[in-house]
PyMOL Python script that loads the backbone (N, CA, C, O; Angstrom):
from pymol import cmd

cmd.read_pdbstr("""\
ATOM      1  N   UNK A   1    -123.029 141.932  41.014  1.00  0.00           N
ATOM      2  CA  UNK A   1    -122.397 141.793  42.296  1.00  0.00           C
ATOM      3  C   UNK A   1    -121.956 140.347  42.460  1.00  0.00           C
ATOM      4  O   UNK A   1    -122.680 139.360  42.335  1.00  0.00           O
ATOM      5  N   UNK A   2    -120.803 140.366  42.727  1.00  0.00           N
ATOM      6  CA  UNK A   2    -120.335 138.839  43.400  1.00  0.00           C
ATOM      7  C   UNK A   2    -119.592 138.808  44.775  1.00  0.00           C
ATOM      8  O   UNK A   2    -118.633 139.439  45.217  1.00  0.00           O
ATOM      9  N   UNK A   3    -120.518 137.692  45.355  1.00  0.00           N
ATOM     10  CA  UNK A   3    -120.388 137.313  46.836  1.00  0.00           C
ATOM     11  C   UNK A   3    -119.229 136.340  46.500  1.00  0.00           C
ATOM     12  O   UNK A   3    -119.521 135.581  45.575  1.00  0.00           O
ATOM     13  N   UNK A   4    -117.622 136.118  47.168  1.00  0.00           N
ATOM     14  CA  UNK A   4    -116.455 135.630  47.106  1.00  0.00           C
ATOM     15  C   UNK A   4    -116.400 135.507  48.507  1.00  0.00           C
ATOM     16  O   UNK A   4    -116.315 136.417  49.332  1.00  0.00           O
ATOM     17  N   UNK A   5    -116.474 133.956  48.748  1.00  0.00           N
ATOM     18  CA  UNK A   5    -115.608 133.909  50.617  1.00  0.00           C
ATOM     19  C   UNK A   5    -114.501 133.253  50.296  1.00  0.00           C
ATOM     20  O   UNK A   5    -114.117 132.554  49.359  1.00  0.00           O
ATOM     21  N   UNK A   6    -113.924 133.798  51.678  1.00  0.00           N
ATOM     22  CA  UNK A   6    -112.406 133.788  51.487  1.00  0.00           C
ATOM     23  C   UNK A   6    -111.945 132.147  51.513  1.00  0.00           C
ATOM     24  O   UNK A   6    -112.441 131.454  52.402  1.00  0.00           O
ATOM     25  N   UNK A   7    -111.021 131.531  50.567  1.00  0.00           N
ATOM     26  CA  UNK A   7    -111.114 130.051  50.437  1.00  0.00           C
ATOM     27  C   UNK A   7    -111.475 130.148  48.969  1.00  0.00           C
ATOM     28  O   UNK A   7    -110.932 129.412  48.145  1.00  0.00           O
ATOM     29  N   UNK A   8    -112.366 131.029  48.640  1.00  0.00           N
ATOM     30  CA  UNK A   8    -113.164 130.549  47.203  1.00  0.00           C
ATOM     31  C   UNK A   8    -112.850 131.552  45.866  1.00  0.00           C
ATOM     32  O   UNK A   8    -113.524 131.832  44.875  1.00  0.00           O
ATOM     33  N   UNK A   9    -111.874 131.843  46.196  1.00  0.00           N
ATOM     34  CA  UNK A   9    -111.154 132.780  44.859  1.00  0.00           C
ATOM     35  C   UNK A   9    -110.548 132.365  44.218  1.00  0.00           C
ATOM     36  O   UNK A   9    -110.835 131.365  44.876  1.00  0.00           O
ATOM     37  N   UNK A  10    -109.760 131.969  43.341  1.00  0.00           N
ATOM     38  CA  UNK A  10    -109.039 130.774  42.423  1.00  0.00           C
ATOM     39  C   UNK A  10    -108.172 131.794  42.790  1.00  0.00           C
ATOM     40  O   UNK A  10    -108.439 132.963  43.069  1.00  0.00           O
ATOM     41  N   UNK A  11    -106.502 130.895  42.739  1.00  0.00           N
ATOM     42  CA  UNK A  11    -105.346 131.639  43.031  1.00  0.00           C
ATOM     43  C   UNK A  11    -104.936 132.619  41.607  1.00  0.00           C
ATOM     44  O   UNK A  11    -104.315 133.677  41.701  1.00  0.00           O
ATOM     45  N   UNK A  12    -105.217 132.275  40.848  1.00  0.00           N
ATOM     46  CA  UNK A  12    -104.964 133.262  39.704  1.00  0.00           C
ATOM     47  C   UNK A  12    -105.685 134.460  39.688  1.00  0.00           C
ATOM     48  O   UNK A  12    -105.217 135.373  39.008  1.00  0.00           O
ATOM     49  N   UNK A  13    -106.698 134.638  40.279  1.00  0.00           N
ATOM     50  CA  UNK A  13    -107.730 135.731  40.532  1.00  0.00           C
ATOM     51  C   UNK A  13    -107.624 136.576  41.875  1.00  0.00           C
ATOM     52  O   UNK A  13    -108.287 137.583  42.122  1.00  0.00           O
ATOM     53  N   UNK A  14    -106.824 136.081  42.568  1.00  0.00           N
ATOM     54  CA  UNK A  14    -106.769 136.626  44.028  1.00  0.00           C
ATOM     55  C   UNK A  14    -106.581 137.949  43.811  1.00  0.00           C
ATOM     56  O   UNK A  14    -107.394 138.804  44.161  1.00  0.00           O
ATOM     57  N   UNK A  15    -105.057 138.280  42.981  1.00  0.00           N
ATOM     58  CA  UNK A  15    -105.093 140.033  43.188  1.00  0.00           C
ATOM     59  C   UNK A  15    -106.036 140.343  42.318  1.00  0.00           C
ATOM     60  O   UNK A  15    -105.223 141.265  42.384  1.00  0.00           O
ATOM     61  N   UNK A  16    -106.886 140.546  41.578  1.00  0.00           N
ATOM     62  CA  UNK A  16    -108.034 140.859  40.959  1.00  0.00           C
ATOM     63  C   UNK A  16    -108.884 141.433  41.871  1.00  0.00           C
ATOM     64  O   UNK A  16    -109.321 142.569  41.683  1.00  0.00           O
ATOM     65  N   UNK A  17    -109.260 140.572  43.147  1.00  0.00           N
ATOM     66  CA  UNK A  17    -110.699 140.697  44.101  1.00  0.00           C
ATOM     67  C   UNK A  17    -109.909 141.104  45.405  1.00  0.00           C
ATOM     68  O   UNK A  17    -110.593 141.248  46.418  1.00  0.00           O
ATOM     69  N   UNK A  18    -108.597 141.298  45.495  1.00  0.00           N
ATOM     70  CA  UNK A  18    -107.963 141.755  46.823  1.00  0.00           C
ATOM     71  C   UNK A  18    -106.668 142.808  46.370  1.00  0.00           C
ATOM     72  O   UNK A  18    -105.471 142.739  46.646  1.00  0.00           O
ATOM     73  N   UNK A  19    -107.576 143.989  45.408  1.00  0.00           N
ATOM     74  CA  UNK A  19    -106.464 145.417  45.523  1.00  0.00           C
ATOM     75  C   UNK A  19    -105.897 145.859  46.399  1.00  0.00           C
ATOM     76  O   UNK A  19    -105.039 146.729  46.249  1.00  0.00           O
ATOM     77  N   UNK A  20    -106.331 145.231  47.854  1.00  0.00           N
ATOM     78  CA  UNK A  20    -105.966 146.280  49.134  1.00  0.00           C
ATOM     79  C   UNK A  20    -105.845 145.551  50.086  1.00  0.00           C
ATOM     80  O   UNK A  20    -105.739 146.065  51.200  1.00  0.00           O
ATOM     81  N   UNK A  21    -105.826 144.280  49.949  1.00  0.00           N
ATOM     82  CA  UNK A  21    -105.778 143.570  51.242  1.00  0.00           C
ATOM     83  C   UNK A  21    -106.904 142.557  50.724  1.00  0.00           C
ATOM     84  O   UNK A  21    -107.363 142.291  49.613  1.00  0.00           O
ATOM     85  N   UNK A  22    -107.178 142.042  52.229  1.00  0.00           N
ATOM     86  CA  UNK A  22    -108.029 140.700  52.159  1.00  0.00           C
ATOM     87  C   UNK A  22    -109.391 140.656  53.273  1.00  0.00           C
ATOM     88  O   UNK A  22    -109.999 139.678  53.710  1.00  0.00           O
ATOM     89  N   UNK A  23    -109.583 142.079  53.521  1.00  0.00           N
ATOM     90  CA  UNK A  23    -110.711 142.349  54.307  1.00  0.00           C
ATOM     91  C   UNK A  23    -111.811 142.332  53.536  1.00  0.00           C
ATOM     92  O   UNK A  23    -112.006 142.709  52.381  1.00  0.00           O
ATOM     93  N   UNK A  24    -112.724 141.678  54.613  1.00  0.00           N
ATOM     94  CA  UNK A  24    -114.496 141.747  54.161  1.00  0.00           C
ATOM     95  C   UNK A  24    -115.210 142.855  55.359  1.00  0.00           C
ATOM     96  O   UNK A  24    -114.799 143.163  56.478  1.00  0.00           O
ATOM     97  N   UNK A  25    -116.480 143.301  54.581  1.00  0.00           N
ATOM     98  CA  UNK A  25    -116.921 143.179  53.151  1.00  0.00           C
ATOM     99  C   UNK A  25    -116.224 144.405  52.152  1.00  0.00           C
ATOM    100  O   UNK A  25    -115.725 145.442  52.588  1.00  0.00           O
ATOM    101  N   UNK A  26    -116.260 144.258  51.607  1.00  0.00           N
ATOM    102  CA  UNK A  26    -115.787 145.116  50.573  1.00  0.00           C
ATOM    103  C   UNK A  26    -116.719 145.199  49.491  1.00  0.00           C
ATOM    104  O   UNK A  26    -117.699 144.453  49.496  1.00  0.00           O
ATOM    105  N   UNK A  27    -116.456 146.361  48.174  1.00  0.00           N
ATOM    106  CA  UNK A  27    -117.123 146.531  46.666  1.00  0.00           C
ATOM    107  C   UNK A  27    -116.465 146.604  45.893  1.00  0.00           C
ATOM    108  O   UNK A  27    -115.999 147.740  45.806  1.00  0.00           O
ATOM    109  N   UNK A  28    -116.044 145.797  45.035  1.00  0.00           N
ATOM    110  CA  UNK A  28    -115.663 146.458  43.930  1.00  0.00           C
ATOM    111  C   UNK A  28    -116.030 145.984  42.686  1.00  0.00           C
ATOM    112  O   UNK A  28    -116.253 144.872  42.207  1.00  0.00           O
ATOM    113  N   UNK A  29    -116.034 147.609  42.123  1.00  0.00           N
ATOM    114  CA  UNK A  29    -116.245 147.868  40.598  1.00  0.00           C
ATOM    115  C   UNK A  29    -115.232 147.623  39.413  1.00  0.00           C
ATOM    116  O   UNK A  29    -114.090 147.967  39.107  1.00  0.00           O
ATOM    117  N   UNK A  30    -116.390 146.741  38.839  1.00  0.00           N
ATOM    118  CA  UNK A  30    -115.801 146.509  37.259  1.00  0.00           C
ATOM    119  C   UNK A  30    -116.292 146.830  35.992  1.00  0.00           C
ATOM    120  O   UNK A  30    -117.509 146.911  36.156  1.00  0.00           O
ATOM    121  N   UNK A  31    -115.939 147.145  34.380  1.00  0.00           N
ATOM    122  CA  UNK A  31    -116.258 147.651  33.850  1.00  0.00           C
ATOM    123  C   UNK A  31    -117.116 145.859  33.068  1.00  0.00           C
ATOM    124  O   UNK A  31    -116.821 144.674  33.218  1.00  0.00           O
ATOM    125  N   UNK A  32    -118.254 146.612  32.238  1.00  0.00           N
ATOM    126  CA  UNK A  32    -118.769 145.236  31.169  1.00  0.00           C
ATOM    127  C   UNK A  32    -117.956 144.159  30.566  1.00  0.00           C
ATOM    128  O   UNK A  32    -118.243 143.040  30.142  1.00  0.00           O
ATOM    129  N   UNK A  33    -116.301 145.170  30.702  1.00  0.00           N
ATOM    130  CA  UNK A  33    -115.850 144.167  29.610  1.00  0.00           C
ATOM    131  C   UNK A  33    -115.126 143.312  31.016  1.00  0.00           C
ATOM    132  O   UNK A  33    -114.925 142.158  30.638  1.00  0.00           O
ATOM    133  N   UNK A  34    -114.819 143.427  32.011  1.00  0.00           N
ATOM    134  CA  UNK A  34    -114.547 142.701  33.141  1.00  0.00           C
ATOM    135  C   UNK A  34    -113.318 143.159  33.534  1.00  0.00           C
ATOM    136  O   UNK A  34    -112.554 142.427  34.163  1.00  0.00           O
ATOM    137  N   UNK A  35    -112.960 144.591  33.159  1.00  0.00           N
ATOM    138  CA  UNK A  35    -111.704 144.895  34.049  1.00  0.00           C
ATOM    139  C   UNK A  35    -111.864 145.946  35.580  1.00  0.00           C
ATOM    140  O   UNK A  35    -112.780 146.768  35.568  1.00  0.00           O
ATOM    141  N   UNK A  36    -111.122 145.882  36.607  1.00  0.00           N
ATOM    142  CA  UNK A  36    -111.356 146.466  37.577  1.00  0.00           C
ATOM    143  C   UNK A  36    -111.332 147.665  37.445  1.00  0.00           C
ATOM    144  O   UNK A  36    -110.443 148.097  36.712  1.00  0.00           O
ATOM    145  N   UNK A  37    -112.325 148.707  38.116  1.00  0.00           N
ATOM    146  CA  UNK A  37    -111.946 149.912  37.926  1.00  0.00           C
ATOM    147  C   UNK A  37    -111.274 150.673  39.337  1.00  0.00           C
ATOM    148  O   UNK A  37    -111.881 151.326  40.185  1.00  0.00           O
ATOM    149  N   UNK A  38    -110.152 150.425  39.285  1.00  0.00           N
ATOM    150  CA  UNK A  38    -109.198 150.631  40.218  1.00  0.00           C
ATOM    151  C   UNK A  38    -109.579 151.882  41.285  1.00  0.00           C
ATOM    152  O   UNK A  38    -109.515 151.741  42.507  1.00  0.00           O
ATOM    153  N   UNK A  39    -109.997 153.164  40.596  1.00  0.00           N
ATOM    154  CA  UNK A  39    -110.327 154.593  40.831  1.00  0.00           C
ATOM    155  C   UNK A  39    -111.852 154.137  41.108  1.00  0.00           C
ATOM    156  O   UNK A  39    -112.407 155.220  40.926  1.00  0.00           O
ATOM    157  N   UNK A  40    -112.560 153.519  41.330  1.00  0.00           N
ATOM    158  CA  UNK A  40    -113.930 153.612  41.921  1.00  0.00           C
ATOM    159  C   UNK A  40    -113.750 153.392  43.164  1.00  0.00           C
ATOM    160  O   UNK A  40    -113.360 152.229  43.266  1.00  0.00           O
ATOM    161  N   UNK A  41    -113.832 153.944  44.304  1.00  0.00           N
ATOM    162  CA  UNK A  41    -113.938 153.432  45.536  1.00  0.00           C
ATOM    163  C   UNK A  41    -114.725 154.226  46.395  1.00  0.00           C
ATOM    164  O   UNK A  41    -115.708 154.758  45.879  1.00  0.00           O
ATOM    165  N   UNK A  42    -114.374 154.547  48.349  1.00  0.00           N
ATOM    166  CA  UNK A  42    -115.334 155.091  48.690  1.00  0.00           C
ATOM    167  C   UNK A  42    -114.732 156.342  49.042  1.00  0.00           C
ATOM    168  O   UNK A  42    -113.971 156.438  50.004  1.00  0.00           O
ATOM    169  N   UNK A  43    -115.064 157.379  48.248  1.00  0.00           N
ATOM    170  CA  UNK A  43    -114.256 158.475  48.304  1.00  0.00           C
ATOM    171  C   UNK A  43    -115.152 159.833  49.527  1.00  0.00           C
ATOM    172  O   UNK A  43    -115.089 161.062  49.490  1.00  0.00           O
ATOM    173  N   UNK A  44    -115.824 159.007  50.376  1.00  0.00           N
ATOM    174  CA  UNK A  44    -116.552 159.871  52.005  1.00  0.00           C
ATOM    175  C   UNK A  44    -115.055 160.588  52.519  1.00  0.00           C
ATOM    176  O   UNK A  44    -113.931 160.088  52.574  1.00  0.00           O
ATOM    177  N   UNK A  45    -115.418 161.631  52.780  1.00  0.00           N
ATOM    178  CA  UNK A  45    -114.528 162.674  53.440  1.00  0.00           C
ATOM    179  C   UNK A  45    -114.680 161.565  54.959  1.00  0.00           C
ATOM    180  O   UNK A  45    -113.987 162.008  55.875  1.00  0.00           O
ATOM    181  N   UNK A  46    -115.143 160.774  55.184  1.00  0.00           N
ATOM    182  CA  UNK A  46    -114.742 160.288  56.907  1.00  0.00           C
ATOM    183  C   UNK A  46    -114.541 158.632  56.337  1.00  0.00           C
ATOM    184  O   UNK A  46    -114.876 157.795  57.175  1.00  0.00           O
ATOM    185  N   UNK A  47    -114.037 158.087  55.019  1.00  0.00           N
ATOM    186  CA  UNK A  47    -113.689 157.153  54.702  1.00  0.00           C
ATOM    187  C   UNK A  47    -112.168 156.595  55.157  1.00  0.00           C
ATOM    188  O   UNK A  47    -111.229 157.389  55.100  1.00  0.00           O
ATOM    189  N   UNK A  48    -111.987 155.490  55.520  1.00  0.00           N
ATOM    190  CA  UNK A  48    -110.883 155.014  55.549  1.00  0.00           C
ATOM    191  C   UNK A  48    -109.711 155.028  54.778  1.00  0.00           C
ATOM    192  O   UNK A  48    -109.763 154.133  53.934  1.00  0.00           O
ATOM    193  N   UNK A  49    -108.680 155.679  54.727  1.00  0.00           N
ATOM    194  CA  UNK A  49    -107.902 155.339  53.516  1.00  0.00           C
ATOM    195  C   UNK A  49    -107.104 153.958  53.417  1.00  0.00           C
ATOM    196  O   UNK A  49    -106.724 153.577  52.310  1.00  0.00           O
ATOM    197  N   UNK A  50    -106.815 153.111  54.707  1.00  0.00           N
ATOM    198  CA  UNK A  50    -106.721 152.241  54.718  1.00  0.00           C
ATOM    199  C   UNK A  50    -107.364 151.002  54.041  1.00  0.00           C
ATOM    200  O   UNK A  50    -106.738 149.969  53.804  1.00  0.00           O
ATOM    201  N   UNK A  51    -108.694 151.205  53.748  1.00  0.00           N
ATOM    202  CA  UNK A  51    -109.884 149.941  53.387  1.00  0.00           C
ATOM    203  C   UNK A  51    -110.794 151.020  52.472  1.00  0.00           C
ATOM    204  O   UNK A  51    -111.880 151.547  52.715  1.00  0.00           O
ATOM    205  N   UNK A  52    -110.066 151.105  51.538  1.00  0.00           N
ATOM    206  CA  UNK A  52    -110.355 151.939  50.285  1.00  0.00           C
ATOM    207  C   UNK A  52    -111.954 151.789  49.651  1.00  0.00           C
ATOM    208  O   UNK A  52    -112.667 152.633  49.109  1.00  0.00           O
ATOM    209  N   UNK A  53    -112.241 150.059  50.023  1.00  0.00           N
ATOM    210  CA  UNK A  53    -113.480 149.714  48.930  1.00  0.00           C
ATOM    211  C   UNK A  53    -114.396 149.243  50.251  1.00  0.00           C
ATOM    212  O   UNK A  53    -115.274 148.391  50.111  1.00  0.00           O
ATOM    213  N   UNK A  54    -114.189 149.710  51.220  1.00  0.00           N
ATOM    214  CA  UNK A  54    -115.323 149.603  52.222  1.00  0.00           C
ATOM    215  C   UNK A  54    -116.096 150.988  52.345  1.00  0.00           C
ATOM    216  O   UNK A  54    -115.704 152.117  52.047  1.00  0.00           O
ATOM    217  N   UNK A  55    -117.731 150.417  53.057  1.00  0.00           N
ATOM    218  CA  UNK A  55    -118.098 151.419  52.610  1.00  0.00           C
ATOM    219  C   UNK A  55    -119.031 151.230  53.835  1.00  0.00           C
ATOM    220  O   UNK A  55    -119.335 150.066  54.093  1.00  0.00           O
ATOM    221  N   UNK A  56    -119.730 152.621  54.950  1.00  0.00           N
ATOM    222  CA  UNK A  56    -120.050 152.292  55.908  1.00  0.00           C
ATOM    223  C   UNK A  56    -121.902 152.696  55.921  1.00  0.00           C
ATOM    224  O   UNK A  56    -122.817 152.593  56.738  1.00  0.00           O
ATOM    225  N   UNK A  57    -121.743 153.183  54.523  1.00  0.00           N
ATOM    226  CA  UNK A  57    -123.203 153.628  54.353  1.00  0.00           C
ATOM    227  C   UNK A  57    -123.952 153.637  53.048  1.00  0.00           C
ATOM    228  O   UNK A  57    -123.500 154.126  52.012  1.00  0.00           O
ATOM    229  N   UNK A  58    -125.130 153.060  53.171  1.00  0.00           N
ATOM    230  CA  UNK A  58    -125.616 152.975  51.768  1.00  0.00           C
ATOM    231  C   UNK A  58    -125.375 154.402  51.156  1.00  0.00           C
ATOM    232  O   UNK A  58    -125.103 154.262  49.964  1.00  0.00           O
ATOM    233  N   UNK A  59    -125.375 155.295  51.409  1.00  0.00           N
ATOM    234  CA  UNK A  59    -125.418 155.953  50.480  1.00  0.00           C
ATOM    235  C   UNK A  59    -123.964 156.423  49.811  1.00  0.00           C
ATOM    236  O   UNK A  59    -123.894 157.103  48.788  1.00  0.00           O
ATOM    237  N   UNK A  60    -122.851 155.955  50.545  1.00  0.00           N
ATOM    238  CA  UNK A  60    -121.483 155.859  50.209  1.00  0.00           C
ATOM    239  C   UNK A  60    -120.851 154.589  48.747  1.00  0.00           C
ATOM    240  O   UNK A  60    -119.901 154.527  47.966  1.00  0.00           O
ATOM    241  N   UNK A  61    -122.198 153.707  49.108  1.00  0.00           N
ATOM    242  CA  UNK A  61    -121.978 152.986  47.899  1.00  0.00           C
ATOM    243  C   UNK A  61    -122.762 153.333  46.635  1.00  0.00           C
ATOM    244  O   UNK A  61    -122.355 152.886  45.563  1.00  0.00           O
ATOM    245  N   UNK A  62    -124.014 154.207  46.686  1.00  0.00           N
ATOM    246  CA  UNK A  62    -124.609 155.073  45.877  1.00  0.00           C
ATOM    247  C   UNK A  62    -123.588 156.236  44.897  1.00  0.00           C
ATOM    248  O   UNK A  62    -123.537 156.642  43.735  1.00  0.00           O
ATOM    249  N   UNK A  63    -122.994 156.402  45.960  1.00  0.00           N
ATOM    250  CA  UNK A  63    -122.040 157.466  45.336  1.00  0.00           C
ATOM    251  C   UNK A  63    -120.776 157.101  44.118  1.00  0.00           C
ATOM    252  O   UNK A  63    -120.283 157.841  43.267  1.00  0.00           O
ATOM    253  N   UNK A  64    -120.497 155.618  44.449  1.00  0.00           N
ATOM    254  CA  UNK A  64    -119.858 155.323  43.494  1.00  0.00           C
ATOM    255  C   UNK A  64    -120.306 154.449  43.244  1.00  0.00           C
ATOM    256  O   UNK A  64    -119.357 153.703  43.005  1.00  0.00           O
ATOM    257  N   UNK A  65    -121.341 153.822  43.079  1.00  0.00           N
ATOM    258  CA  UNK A  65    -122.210 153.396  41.803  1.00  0.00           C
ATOM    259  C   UNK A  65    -122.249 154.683  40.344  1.00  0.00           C
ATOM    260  O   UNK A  65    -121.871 154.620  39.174  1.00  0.00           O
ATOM    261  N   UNK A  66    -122.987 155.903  41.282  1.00  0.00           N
ATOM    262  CA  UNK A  66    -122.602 156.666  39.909  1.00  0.00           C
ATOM    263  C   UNK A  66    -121.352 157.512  39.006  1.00  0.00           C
ATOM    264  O   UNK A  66    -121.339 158.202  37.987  1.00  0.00           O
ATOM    265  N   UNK A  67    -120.394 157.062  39.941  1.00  0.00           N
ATOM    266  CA  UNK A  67    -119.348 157.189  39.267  1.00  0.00           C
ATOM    267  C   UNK A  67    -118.422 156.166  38.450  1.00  0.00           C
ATOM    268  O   UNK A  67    -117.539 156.448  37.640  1.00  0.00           O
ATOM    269  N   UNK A  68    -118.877 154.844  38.896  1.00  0.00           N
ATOM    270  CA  UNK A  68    -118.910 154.031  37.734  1.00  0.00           C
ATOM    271  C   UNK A  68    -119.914 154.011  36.813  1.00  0.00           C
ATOM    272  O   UNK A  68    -119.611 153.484  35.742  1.00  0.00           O
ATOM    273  N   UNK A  69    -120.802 154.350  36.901  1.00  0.00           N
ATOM    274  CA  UNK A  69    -121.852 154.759  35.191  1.00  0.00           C
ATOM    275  C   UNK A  69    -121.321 155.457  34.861  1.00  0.00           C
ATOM    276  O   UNK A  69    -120.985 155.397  33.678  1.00  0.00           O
ATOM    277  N   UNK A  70    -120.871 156.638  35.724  1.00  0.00           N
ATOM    278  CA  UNK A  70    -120.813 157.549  34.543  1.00  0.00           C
ATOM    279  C   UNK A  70    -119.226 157.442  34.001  1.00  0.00           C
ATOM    280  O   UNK A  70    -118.831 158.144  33.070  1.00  0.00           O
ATOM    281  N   UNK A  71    -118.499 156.627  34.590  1.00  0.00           N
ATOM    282  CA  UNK A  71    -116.860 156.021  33.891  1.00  0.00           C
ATOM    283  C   UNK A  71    -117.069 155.336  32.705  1.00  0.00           C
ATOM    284  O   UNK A  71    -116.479 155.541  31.644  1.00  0.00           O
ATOM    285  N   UNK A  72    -117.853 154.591  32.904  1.00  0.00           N
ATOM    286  CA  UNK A  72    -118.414 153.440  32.146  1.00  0.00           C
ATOM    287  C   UNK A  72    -119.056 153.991  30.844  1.00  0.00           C
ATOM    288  O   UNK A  72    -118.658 153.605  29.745  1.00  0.00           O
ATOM    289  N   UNK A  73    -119.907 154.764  30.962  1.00  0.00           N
ATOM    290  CA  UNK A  73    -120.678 155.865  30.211  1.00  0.00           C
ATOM    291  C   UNK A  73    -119.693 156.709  29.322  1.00  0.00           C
ATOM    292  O   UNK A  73    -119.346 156.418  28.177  1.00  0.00           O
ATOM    293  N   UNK A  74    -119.442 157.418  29.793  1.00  0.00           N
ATOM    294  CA  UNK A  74    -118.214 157.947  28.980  1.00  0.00           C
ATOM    295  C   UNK A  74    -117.165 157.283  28.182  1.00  0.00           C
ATOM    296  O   UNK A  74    -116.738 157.969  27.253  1.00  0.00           O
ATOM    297  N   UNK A  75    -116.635 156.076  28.328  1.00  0.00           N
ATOM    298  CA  UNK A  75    -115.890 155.168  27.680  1.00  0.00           C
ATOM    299  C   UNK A  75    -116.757 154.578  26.711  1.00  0.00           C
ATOM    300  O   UNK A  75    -116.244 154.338  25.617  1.00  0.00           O
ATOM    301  N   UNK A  76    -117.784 154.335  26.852  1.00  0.00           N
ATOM    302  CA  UNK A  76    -118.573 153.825  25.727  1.00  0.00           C
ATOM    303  C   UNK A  76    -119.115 154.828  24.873  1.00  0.00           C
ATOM    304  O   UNK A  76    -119.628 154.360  23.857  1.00  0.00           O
ATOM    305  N   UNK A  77    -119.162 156.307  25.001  1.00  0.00           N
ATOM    306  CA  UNK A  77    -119.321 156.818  24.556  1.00  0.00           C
ATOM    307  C   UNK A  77    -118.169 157.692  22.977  1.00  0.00           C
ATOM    308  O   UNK A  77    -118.233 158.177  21.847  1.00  0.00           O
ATOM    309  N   UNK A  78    -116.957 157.221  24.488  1.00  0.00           N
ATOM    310  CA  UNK A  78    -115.411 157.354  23.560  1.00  0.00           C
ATOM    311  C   UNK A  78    -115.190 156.479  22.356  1.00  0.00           C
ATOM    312  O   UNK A  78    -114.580 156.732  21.317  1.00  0.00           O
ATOM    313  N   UNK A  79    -116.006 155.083  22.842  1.00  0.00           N
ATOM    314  CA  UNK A  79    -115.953 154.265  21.826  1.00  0.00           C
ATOM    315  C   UNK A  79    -116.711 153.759  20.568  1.00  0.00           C
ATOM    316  O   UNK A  79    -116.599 152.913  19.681  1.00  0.00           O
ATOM    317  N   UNK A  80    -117.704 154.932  21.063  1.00  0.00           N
ATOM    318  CA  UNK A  80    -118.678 154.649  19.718  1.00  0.00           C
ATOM    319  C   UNK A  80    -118.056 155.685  18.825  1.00  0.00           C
ATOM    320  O   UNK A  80    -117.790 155.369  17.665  1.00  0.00           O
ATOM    321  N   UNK A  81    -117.811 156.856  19.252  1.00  0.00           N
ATOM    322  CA  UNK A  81    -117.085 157.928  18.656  1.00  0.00           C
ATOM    323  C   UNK A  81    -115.818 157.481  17.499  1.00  0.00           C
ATOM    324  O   UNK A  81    -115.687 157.973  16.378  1.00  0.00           O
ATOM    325  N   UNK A  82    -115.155 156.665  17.975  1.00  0.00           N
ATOM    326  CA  UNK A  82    -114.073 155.583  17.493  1.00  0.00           C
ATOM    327  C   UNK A  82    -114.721 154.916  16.290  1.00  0.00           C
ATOM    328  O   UNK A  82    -114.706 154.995  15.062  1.00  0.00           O
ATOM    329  N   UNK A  83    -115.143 154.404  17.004  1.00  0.00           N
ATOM    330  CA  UNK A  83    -116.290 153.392  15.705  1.00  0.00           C
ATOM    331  C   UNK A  83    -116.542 154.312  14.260  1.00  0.00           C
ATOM    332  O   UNK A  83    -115.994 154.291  13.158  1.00  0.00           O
ATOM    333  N   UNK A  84    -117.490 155.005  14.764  1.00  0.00           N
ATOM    334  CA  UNK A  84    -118.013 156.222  13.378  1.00  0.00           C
ATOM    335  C   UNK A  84    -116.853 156.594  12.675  1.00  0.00           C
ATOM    336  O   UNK A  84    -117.027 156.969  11.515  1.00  0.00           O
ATOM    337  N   UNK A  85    -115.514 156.570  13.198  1.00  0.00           N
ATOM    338  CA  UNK A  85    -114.264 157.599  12.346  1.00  0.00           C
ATOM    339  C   UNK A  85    -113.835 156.199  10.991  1.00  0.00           C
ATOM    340  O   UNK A  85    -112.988 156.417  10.125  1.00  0.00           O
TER     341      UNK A  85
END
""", "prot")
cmd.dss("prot")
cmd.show_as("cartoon", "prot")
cmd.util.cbc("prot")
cmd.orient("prot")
C-alpha cells in the first residue's frame, strides 16, 4: 500500500496514481511487476461509477483484494506454463 498526498506524486507518475481523477482516498491495485491493474476496482452493485477505486466498506476492498490474487495468480501461473515449453 502507498499513502501519496496530493503535491507528492512526481509529474511523470501522476496518470499512473490518478486513472480517474484526483480524488482521495482511493485504492489502487498493482501487479508485482508494478503495472496498474486497471480492471481491479470497486465493483459493489451501490458503487459509484464515477470514483471507480473508492470504496465505502471494508469489505468492498476485500472483494477486490481477491480479485487481484486471483489476476495476479493466474498470470503467474500463465507464466510458469510459458517457462516449462
Amino acid at each position: 500500500m502507498v499513502d501519496a498526498r496530493k503535491g507528492e506524486i512526481p509529474a511523470q507518475d501522476e496518470m499512473r496514481f490518478q486513472p480517474d481523477g484526483t480524488y482521495v482516498p482511493r485504492i489502487l491495485f498493482f501487479t508485482p511487476d508494478g503495472e496498474f491493474m486497471e480492471n481491479v476496482y470497486n465493483r459493489h452493485p451501490k458503487a459509484d461509477d464515477k470514483y471507480k477505486y473508492f470504496y465505502n466498506s471494508t469489505s468492498q476492498i476485500i472483494d477486490s483484494m481477491i480479485l487481484a490474487l486471483e489476476l495476479c495468480s493466474r498470470e503467474s501461473l500463465l507464466d510458469d506454463k510459458a517457462k516449462k515449453k
